[in-house]
C-alpha positions as YAML, in Angstrom:
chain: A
units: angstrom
residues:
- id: 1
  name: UNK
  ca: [-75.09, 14.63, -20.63]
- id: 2
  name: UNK
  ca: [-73.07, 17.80, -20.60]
- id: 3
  name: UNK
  ca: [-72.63, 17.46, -17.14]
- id: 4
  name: UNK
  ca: [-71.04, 14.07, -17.36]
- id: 5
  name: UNK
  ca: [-69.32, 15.19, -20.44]
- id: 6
  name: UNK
  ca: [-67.78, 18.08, -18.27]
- id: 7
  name: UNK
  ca: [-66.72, 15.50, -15.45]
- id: 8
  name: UNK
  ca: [-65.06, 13.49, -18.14]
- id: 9
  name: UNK
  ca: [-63.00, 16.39, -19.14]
- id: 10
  name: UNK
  ca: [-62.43, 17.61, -15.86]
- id: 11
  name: UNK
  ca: [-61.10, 13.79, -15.03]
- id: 12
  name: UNK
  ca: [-58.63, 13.24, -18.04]
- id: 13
  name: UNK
  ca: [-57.55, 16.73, -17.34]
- id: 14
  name: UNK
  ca: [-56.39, 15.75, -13.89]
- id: 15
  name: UNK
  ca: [-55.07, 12.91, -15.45]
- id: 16
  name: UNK
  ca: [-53.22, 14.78, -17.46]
- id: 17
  name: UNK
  ca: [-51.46, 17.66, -15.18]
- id: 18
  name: UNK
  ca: [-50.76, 14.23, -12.84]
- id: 19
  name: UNK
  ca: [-48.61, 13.10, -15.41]
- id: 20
  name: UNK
  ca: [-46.74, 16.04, -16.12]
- id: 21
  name: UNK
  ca: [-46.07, 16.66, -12.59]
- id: 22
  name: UNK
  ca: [-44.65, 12.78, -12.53]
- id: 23
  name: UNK
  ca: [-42.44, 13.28, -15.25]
- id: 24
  name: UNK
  ca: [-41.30, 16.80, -13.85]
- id: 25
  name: UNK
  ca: [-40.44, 14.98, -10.80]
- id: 26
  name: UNK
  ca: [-38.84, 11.63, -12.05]
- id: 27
  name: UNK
  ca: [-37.00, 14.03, -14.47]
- id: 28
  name: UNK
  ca: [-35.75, 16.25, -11.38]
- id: 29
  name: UNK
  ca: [-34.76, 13.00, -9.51]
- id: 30
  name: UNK
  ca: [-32.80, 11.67, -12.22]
- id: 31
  name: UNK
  ca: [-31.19, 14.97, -12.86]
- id: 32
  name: UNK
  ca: [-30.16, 14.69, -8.41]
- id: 33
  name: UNK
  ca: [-29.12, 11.14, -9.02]
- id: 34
  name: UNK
  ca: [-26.69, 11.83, -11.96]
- id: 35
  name: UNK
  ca: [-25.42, 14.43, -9.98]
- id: 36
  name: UNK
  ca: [-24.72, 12.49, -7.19]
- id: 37
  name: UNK
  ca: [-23.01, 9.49, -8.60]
- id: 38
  name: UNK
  ca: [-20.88, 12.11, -10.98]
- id: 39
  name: UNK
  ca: [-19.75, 13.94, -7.78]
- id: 40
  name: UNK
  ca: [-19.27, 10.18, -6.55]
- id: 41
  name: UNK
  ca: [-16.71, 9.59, -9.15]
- id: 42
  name: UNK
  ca: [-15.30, 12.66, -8.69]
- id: 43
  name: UNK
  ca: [-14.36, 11.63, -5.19]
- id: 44
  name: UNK
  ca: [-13.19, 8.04, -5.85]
- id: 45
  name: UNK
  ca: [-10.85, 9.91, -8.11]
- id: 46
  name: UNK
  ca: [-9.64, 12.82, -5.50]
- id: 47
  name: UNK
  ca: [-7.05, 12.26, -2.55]
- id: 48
  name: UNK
  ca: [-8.58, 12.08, 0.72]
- id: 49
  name: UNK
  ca: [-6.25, 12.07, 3.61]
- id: 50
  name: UNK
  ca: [-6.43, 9.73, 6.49]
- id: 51
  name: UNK
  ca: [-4.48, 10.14, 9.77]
- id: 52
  name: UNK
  ca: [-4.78, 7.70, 12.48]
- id: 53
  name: UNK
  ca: [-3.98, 9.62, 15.65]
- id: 54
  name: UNK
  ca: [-2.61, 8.26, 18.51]
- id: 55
  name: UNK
  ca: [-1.12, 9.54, 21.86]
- id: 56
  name: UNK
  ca: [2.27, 8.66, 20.87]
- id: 57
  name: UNK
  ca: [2.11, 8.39, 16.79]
- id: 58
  name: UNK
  ca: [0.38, 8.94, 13.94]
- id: 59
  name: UNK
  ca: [0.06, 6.55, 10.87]
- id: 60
  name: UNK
  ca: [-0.93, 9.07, 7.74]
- id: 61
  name: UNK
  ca: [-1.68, 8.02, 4.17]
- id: 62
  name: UNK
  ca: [-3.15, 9.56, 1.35]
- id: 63
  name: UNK
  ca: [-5.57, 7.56, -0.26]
- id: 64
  name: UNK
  ca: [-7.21, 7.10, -3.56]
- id: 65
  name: UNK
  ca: [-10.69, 5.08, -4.60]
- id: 66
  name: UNK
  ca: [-10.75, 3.02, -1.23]
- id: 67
  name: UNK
  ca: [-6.58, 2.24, -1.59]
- id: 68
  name: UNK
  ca: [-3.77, 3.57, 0.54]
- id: 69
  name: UNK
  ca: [-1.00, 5.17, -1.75]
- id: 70
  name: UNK
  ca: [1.53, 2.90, -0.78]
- id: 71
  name: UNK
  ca: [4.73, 5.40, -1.05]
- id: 72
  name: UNK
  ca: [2.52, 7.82, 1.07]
- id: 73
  name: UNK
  ca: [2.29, 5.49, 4.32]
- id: 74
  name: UNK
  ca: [4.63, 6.56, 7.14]
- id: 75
  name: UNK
  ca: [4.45, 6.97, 10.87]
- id: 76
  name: UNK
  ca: [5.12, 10.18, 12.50]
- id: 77
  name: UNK
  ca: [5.39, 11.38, 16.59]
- id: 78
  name: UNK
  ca: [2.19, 12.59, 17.30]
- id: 79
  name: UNK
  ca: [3.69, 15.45, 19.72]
- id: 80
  name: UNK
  ca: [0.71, 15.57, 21.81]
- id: 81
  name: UNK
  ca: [2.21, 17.28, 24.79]
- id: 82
  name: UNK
  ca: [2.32, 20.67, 21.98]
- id: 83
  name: UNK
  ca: [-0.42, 23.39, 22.71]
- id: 84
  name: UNK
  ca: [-3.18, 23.75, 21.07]
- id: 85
  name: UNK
  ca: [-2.25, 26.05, 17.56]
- id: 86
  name: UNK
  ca: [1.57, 24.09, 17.70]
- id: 87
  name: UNK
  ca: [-0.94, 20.44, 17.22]
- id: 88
  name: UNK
  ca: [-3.29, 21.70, 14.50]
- id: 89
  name: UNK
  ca: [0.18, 23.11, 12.50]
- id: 90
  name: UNK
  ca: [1.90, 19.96, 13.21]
- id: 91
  name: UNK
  ca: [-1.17, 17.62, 11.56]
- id: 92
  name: UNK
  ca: [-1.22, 20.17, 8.84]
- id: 93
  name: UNK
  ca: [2.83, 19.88, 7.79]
- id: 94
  name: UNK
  ca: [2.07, 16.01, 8.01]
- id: 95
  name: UNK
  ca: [-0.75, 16.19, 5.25]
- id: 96
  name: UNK
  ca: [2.00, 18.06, 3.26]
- id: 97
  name: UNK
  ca: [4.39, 15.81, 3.83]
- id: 98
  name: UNK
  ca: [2.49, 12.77, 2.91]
- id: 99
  name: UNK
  ca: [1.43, 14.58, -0.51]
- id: 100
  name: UNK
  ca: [4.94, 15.12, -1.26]
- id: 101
  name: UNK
  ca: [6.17, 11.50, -0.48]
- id: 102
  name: UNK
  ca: [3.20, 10.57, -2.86]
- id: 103
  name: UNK
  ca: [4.21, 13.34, -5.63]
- id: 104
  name: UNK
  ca: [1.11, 14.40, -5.17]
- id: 105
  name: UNK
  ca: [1.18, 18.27, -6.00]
- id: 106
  name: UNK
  ca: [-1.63, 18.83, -8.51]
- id: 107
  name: UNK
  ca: [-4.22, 16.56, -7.52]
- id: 108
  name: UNK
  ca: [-7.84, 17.28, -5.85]
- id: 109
  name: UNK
  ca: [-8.06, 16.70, -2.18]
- id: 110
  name: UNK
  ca: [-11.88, 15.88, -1.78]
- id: 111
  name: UNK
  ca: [-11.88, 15.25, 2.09]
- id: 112
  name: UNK
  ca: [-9.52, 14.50, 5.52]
- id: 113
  name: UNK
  ca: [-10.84, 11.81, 8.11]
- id: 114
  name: UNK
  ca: [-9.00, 10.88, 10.96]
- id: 115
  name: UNK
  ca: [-9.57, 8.30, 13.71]
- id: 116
  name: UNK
  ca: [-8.65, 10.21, 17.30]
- id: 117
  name: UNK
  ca: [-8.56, 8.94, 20.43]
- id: 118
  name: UNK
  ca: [-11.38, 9.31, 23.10]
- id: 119
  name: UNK
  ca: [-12.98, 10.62, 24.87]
- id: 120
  name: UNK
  ca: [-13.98, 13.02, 21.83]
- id: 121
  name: UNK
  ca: [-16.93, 14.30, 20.49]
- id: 122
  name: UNK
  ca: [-16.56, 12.89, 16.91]
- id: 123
  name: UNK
  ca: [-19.71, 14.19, 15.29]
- id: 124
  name: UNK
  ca: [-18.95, 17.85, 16.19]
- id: 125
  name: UNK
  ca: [-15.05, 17.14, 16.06]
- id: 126
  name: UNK
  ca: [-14.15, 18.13, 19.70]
- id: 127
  name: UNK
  ca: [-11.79, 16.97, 21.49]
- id: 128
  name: UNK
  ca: [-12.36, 15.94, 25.79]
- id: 129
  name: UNK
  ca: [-9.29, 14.39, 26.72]
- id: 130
  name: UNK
  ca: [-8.40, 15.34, 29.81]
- id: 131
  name: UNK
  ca: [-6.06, 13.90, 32.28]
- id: 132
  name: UNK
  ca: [-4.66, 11.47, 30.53]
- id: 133
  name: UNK
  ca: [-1.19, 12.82, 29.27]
- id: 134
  name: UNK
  ca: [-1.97, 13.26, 25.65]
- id: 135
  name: UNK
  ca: [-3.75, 16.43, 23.35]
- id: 136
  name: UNK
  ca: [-4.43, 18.19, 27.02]
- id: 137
  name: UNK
  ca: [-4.01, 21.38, 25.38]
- id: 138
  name: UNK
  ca: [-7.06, 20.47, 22.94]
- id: 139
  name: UNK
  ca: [-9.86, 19.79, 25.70]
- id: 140
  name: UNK
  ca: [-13.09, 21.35, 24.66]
- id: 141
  name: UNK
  ca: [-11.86, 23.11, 21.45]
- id: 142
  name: UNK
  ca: [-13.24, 22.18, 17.75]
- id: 143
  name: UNK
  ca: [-10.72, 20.74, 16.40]
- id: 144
  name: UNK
  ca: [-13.00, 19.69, 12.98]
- id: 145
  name: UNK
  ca: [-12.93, 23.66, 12.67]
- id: 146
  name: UNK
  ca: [-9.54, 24.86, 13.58]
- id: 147
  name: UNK
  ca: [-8.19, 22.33, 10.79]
- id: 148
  name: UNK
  ca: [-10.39, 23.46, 8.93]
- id: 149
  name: UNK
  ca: [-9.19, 27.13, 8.91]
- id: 150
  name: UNK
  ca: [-5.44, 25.61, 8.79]
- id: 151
  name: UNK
  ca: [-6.02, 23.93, 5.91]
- id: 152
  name: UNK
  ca: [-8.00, 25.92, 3.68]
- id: 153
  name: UNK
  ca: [-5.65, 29.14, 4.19]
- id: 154
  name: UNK
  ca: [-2.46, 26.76, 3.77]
- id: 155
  name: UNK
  ca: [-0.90, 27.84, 0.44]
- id: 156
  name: UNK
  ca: [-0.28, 24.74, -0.67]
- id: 157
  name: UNK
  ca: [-3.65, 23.19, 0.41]
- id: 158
  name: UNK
  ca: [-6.19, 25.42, 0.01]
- id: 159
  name: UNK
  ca: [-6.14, 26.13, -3.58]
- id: 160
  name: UNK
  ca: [-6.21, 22.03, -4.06]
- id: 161
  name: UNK
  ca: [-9.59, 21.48, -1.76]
- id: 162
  name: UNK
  ca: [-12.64, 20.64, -4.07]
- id: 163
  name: UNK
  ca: [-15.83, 21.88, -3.70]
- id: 164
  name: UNK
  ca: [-16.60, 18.76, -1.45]
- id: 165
  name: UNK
  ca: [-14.43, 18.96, 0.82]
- id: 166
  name: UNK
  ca: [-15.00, 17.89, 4.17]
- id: 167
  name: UNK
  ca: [-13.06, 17.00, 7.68]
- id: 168
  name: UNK
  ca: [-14.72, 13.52, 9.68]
- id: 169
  name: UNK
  ca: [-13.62, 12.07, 13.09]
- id: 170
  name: UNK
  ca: [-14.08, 8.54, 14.42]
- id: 171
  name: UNK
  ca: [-13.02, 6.28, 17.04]
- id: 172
  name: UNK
  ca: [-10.54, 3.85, 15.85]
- id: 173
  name: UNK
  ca: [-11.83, 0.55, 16.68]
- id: 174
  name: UNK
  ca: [-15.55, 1.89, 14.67]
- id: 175
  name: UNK
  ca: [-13.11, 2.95, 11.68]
- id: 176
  name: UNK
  ca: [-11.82, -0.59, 11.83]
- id: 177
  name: UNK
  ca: [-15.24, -2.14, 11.11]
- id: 178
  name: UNK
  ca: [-16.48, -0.04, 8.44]
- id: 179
  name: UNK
  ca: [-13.12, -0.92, 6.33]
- id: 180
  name: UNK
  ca: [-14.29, -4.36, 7.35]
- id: 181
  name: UNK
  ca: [-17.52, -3.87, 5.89]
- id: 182
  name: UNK
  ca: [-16.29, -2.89, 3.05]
- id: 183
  name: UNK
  ca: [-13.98, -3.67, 0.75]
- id: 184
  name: UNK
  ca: [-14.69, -7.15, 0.66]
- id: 185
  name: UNK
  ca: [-13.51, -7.36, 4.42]
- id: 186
  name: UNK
  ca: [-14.19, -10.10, 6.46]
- id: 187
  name: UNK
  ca: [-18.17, -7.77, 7.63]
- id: 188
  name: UNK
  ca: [-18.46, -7.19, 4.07]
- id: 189
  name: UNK
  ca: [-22.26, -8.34, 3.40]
- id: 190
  name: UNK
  ca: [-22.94, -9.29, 6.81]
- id: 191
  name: UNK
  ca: [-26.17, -8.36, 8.25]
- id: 192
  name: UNK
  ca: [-24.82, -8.00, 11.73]
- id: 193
  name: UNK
  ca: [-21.61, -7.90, 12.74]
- id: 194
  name: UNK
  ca: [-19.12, -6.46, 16.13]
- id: 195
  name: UNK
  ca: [-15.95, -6.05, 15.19]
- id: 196
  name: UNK
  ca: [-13.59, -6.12, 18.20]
- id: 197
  name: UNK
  ca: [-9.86, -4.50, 18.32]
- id: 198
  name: UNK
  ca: [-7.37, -6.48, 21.01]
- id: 199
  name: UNK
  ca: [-4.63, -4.29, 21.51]
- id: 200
  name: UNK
  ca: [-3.59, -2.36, 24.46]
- id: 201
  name: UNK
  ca: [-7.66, -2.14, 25.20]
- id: 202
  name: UNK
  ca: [-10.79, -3.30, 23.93]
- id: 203
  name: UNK
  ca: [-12.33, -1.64, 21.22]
- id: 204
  name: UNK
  ca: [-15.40, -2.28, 19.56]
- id: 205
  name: UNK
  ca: [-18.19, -1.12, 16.99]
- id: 206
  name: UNK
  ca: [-21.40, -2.78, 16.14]
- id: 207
  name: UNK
  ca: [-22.79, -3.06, 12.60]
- id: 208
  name: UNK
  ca: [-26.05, -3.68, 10.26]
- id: 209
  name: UNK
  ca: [-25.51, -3.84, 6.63]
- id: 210
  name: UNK
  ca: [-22.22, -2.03, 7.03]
- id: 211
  name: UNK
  ca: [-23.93, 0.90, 8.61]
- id: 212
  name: UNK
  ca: [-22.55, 1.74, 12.85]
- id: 213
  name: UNK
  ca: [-25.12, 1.42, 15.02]
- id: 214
  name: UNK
  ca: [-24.54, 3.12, 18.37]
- id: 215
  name: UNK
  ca: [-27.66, 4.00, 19.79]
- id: 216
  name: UNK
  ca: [-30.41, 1.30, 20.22]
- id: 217
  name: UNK
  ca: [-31.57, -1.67, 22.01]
- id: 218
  name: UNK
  ca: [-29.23, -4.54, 22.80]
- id: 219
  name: UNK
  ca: [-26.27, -2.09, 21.72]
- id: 220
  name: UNK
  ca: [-24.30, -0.62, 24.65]
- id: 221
  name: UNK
  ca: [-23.92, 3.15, 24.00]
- id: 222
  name: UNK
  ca: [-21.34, 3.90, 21.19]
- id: 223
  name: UNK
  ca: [-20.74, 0.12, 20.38]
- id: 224
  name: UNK
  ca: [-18.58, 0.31, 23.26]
- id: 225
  name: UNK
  ca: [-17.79, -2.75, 24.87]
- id: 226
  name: UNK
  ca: [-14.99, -1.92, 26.94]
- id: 227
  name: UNK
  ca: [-17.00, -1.97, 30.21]
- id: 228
  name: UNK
  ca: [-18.76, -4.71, 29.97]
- id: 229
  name: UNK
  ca: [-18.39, -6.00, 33.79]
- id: 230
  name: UNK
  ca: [-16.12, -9.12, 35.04]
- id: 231
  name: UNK
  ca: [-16.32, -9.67, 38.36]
- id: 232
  name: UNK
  ca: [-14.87, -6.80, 40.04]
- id: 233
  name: UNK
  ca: [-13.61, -5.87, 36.50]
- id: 234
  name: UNK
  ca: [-14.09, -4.72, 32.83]
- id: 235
  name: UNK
  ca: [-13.72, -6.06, 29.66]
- id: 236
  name: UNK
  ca: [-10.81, -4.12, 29.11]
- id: 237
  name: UNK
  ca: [-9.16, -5.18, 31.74]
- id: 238
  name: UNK
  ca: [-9.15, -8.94, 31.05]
- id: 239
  name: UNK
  ca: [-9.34, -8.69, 27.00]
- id: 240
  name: UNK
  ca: [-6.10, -6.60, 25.95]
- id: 241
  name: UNK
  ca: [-2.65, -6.76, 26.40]
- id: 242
  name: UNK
  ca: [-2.65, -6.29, 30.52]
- id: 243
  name: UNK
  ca: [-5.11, -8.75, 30.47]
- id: 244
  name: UNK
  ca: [-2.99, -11.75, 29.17]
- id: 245
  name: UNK
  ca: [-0.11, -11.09, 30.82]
- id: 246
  name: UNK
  ca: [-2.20, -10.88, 34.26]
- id: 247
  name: UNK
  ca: [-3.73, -13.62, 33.05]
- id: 248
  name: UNK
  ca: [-0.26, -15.53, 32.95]
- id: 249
  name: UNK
  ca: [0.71, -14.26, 36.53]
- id: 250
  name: UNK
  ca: [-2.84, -15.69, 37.80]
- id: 251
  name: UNK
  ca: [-1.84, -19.10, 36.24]
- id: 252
  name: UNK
  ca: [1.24, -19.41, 38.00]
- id: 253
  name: UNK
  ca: [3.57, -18.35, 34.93]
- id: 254
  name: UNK
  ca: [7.23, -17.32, 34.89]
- id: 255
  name: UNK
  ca: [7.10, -14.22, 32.78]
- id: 256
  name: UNK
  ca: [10.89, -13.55, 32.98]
- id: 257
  name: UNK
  ca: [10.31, -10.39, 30.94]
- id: 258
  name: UNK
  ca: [8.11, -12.02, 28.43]
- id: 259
  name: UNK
  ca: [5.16, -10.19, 26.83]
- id: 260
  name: UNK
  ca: [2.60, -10.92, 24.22]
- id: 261
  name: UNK
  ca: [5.08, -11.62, 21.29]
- id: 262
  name: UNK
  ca: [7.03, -14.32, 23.18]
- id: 263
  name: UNK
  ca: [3.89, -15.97, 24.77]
- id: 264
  name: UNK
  ca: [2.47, -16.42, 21.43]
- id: 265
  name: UNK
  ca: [5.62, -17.75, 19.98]
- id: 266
  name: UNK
  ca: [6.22, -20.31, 23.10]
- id: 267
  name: UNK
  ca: [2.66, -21.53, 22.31]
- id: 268
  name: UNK
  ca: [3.27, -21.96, 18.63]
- id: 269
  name: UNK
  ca: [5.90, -24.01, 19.74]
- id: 270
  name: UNK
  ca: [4.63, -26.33, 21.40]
- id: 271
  name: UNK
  ca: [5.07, -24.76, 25.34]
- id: 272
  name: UNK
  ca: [2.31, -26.71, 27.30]
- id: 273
  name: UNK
  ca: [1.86, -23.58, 29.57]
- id: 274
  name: UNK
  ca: [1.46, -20.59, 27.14]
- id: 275
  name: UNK
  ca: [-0.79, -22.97, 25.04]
- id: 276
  name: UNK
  ca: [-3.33, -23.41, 28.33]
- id: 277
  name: UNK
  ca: [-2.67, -19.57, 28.77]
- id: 278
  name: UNK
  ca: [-3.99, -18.49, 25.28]
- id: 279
  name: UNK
  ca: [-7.11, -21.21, 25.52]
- id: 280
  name: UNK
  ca: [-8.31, -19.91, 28.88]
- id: 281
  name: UNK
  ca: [-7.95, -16.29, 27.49]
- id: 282
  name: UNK
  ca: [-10.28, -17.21, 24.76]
- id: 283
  name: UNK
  ca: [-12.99, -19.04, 27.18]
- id: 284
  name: UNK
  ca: [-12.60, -15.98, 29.40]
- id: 285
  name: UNK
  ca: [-13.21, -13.72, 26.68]
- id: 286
  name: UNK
  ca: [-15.84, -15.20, 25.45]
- id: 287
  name: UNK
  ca: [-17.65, -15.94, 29.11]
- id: 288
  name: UNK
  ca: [-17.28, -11.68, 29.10]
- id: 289
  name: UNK
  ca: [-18.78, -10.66, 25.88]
- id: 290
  name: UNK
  ca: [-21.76, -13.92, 25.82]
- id: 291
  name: UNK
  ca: [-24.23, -11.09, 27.65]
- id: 292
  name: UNK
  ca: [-23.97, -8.48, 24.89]
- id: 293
  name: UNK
  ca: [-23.85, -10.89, 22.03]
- id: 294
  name: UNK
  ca: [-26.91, -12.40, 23.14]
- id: 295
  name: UNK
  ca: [-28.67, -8.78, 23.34]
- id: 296
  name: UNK
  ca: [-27.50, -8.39, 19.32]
- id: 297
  name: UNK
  ca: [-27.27, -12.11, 18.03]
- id: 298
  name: UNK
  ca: [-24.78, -10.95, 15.67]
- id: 299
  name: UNK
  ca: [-24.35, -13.16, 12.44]
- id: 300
  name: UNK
  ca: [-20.22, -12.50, 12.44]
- id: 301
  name: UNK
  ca: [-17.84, -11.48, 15.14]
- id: 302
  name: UNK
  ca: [-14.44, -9.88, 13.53]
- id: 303
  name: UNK
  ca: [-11.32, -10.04, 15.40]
- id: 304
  name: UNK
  ca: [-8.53, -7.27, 14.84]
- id: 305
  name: UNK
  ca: [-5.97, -5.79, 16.87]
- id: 306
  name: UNK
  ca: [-2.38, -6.72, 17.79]
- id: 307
  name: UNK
  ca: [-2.72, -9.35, 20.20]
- id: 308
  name: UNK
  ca: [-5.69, -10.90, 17.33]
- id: 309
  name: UNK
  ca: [-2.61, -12.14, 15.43]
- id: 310
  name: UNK
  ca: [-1.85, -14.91, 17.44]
- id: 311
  name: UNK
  ca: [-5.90, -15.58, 17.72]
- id: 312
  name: UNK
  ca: [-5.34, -19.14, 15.89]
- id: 313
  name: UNK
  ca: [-4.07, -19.76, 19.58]
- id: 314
  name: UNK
  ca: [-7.03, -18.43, 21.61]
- id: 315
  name: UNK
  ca: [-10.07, -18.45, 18.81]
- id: 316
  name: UNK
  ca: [-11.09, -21.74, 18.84]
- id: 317
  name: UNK
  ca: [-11.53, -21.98, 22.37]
- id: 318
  name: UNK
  ca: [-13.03, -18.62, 22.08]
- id: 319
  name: UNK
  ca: [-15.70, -20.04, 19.53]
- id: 320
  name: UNK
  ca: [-16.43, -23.31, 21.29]
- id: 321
  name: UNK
  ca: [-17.70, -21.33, 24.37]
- id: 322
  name: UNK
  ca: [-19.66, -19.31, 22.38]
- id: 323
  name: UNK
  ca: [-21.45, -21.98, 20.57]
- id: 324
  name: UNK
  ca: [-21.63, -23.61, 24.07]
- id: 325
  name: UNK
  ca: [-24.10, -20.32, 25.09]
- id: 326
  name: UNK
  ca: [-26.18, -20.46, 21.72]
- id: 327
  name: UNK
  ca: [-24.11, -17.77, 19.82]
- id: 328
  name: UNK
  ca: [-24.63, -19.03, 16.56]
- id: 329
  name: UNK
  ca: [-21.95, -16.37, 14.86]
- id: 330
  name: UNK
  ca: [-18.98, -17.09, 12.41]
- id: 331
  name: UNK
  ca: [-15.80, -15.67, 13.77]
- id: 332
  name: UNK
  ca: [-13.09, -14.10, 11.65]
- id: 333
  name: UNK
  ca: [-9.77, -12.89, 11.85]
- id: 334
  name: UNK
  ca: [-9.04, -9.13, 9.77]
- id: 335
  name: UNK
  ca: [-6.43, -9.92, 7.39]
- id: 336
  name: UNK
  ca: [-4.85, -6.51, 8.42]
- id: 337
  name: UNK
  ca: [-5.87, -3.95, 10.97]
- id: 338
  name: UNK
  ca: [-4.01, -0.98, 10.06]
- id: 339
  name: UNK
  ca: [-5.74, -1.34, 5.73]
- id: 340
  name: UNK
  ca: [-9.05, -2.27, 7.26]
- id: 341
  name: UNK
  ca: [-8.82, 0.71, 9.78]
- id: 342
  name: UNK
  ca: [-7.71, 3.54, 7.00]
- id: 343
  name: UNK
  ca: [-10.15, 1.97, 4.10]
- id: 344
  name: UNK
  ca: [-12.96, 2.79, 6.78]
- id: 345
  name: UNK
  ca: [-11.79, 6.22, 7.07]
- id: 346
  name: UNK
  ca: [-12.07, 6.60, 3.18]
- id: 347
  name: UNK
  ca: [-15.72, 5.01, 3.58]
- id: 348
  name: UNK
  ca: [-16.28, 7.32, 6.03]
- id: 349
  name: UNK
  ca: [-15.76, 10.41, 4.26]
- id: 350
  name: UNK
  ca: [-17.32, 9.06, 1.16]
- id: 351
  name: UNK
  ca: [-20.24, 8.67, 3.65]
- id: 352
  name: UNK
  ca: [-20.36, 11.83, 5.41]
- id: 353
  name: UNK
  ca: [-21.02, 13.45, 1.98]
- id: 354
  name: UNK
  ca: [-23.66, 10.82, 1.09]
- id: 355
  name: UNK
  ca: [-25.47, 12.12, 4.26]
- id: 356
  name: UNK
  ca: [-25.21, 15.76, 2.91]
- id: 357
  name: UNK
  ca: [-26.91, 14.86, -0.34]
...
């Protein structure tokens, strides 16, 4: 009797310390998520700073709760043929600048992303461009870190960077589809979605529930689909800029000086042969990229990029040869690639400092 009295005891007092030990920890999780969402707010309420680097310009903005600051938007030479300290102090009297266009002197700057050419190491924010005429003078430094130090001993910066404060790189075309996926952009709640870029080049990102995925199965390495062969060609090649206007020569067009712009407007109006020349772009494109979307069987395919302005002229084809493979996807057009491309730099800070929590 005593015995099983004893075991009773012994069983409600595990019981007991169990309990405690829940509540101790639901109390200490509760405390971490409070935290988290306060710092959150915090953020949403701080400037972060977004350049988009290229080799020639760079669009800056200072941005507030996932919106660019309109009177802070301006375009700037990126003077990428500057050494190495002469870049980072450049970038830095840009950030300035773009703070004092906005009037903002006081405020909290809670983080600095910028989407940078390749080929870069974006996670570790080093730069391997080499031989290609732009940022030579920044091949195989940390960039992440040498802003960094600019920044924070900057006189007018560094007393304004919060506690949070943190520098993120990304490729431009991946930056593109997390403002996409967010936002209410045209990934936004998509389960899987490639965003594609058609500029100059191809760029590309893939994404599940608004999250990049770069490594894995039926994803070519980085989301990169610029390779993707054609013949004796890439992707990038045939799907950009170059690629139309070859295109055009292959087709027996008169060019006359033309380029994208006046293609697209001849077609709009009417022009029998720039109307043929947009359709077989978007069958060609689509014959390209039918491998890899198989591989994903993405639910959305997002078009952005310069030459995706004029893609009422080449997207229906586009989709029709799709559909002709199996791809069951919706394809959209981005109602803006330069908001979509800086509200996924926002994202992406806010991000990076969800990881570190």
């Amino acid at each position: 009797m005593r015995r099983r009295s004893s075991c009773r005891l012994l069983s409600l007092l595990i019981r007991f310390v169990r309990a405690v030990l829940a509540r101790a920890q639901q109390s200490v999780r509760s405390k971490r998520t409070f935290e988290h969402r306060r710092q959150i707010e915090q953020m949403s309420r701080d400037i972060i700073l977004a350049f988009d680097v290229g080799g020639t310009q760079i669009k800056a903005a200072a941005m507030r709760d996932g919106e660019i600051i309109a009177s802070t938007a301006l375009h700037y030479d990126s003077r990428s043929e500057l050494e190495a300290d002469a870049i980072i102090a450049h970038f830095v009297d840009i950030a300035v600048d773009v703070l004092g266009r906005g009037g903002l002197t006081e405020e909290s700057i809670s983080g600095f992303g910028l989407a940078f050419p390749g080929p870069f190491d974006y996670e570790r924010g080093i730069c391997l461009i080499q031989g290609l005429g732009k940022f030579e003078s920044l091949y195989g430094l940390n960039i992440g870190d040498m802003l960094s130090e600019a920044i924070r001993s900057h006189g007018q910066l560094g007393r304004r960077l919060s506690p949070e404060f943190r520098i993120v790189f990304e490729n431009d075309a991946a930056l593109f589809g997390l403002g996409e996926s967010n936002g209410g952009g045209e990934a936004f709640g998509v389960e899987r979605a490639v965003c594609l870029t058609i500029g100059t080049g191809l760029g590309s990102c893939y994404l599940e529930r608004g999250q990049l995925v770069k490594h894995r199965d039926g994803v070519p390495e980085n989301g990169w689909l610029y390779a993707e062969p054609y013949g004796n060609r890439m992707a990038d090649e045939c799907i950009s800029r170059r690629g139309l206007l070859h295109l055009a020569e292959e087709m027996g067009m008169e060019l006359a000086g033309r380029d994208v712009r006046e293609l697209a407007d001849a077609a709009a109006s009417g022009d029998a042969d720039a109307v043929q020349l947009f359709d077989h772009f978007g069958r060609r494109m689509a014959v390209i990229l039918v491998p890899a979307f198989e591989a994903y069987e993405p639910n959305r395919i997002v078009l952005g990029g310069q030459i995706s302005k004029s893609a009422g002229l080449f997207a229906p084809a586009f989709k029709e040869v799709l559909l002709a493979q199996g791809i069951i996807a919706q394809v959209r057009v981005s109602a803006g690639t330069f908001a979509s491309t800086f509200r996924g730099i926002y994202h992406l800070v806010i991000q990076s400092r969800t990881v570190d929590q």
